[in-house]
C-alpha positions as CSV (number, residue, x, y, z in Angstrom):
1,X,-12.9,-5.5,-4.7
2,X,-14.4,-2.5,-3.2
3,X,-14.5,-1.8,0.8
4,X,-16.1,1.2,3.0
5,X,-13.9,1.8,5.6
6,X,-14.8,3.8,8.7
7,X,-11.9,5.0,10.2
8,X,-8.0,4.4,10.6
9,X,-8.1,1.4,13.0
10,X,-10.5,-0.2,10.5
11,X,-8.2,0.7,7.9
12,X,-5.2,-1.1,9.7
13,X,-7.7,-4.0,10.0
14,X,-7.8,-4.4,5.7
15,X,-4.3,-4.2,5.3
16,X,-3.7,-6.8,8.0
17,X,-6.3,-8.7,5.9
18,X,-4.6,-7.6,2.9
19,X,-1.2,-8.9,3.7
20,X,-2.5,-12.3,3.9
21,X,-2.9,-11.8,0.1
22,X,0.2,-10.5,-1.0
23,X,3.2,-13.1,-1.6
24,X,6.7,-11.8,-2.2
25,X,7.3,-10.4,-5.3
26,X,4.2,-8.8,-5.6
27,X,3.8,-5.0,-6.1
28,X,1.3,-3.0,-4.8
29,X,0.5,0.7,-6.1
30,X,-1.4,2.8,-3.4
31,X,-3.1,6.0,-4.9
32,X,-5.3,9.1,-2.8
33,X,-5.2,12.4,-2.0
34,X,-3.3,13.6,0.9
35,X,-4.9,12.3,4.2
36,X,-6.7,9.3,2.5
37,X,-4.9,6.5,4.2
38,X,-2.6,5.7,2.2
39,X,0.4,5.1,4.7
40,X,-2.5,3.9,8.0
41,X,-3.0,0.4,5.2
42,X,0.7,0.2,4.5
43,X,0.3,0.4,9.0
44,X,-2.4,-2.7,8.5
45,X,0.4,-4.6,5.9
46,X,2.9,-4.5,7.8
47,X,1.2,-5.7,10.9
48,X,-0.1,-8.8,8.7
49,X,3.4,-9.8,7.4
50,X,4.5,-9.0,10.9
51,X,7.8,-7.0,9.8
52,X,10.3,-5.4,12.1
53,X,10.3,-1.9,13.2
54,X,7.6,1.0,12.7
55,X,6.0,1.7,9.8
56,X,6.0,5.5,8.6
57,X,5.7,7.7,5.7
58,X,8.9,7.9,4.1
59,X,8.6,10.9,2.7
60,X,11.6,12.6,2.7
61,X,13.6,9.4,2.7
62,X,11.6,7.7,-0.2
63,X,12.0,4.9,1.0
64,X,12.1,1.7,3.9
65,X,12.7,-1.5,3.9
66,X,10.8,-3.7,6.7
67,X,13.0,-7.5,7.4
68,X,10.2,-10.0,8.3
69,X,10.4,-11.4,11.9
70,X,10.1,-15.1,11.3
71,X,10.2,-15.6,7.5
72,X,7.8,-14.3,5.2
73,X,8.8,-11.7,2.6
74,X,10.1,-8.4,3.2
75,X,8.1,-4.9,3.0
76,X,9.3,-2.4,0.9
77,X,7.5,0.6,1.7
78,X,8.0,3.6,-1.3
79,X,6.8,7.3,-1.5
80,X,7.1,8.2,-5.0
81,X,4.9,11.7,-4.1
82,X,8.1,13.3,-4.6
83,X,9.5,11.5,-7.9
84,X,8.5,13.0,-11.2
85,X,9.5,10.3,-13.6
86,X,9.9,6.3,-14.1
87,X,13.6,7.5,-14.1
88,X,13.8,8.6,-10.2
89,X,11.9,5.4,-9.0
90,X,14.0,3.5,-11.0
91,X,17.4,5.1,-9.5
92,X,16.2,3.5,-6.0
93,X,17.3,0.0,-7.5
94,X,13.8,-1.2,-6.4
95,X,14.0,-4.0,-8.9
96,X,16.8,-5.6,-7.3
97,X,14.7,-6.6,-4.2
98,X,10.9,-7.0,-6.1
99,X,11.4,-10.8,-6.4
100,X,11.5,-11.9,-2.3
101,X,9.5,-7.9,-1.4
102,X,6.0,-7.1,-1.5
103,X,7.0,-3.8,-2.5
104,X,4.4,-1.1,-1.9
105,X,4.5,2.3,-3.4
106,X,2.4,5.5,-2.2
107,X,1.9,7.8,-5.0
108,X,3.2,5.0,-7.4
109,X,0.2,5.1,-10.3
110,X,2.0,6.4,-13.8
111,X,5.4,5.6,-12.1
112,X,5.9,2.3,-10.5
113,X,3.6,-0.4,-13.0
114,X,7.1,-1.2,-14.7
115,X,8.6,-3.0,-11.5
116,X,6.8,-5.7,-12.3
117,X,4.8,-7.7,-14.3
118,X,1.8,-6.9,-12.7
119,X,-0.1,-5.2,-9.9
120,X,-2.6,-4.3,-7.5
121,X,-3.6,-0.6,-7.8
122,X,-5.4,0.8,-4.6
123,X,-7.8,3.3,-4.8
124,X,-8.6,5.2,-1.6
125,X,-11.0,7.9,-1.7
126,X,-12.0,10.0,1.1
127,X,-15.9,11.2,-0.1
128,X,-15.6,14.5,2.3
129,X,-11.9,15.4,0.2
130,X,-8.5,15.7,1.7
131,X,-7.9,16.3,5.1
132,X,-7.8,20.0,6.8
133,X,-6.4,21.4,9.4
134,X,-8.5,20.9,12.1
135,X,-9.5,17.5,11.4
136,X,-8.2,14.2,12.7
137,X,-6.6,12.1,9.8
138,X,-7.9,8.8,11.3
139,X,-11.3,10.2,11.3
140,X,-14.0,9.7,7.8
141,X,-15.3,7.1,5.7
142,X,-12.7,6.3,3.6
143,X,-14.2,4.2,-0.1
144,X,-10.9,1.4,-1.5
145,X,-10.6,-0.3,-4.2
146,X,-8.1,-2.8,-5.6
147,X,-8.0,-3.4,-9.8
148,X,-5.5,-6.0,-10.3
149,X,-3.5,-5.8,-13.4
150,X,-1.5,-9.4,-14.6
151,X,-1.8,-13.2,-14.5
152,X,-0.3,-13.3,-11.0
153,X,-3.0,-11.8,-9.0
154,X,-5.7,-14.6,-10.7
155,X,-7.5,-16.7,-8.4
156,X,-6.0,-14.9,-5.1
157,X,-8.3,-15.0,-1.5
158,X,-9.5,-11.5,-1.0
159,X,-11.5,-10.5,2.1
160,X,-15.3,-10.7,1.4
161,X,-15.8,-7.1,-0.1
162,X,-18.3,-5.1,2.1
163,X,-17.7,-2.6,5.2
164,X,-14.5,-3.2,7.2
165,X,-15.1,-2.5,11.1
């Protein structure tokens, strides 16, 4: 599936769209250069599994967990920018919670496919390159694409591909 998106409220938008895809257990890997959007669709996810309190980059605190308000699986939001190995993600004990999660992980690709059995990997590319100074974040056309990788992601909904306003 590819989509153009136009700007961060669109990109909320798709992963409001996108949560209605994802079923607990799943595991979704989010890769982009700095600025791309990464953490605005994790926004849009949240949103659509309509989880409990804000979601933010968790940087420096690698991880959050998200309880669903009224059932529904839980979001399990990872930044693995800062993890060098398998090893470090696999210290965080995400296993333990993969089966009732959709666990999403920033900066996950060559680090978080062994969670699971399979995933969705998330392309986002910014065509004008990473964000500077100046610039707003939320601002650009933004390019994404999901690859899906294993048995359970066969014959799932997704959004009609196209431009997401």
């Amino acid at each position: 599936m590819r989509y153009r998106v136009p700007d961060g409220d669109a990109m909320r938008v798709l992963g409001t769209a996108l949560a209605g895809v994802f079923r607990a257990g799943d595991l979704v890997i989010l890769s982009g250069g700095l600025g791309a959007g990464k953490t605005t669709l994790v926004q849009g996810i949240g949103a659509g599994l309509d989880v409990r309190g804000q979601v933010a980059s968790p940087t420096f605190i690698i991880s959050r967990v998200h309880e669903p308000r009224h059932g529904g699986p839980v979001l399990v939001h990872v930044d693995a920018y800062r993890l060098r190995s398998l090893g470090e993600l696999d210290d965080l004990d995400l296993d333990a919670s993969t089966d009732e999660a959709v666990t999403v992980v920033e900066w996950g690709e060559g680090k978080a496919e062994a969670l699971a059995a399979g995933h969705a990997l998330i392309t986002i590319d910014r065509p004008r390159g990473a964000v500077t100074q100046d610039e707003d974040p939320a601002a650009g056309v933004r390019v994404v694409t999901i690859a899906t990788v294993g048995d359970a992601w066969q014959h799932r909904a997704w959004p009609g591909e196209g431009i997401i306003a």
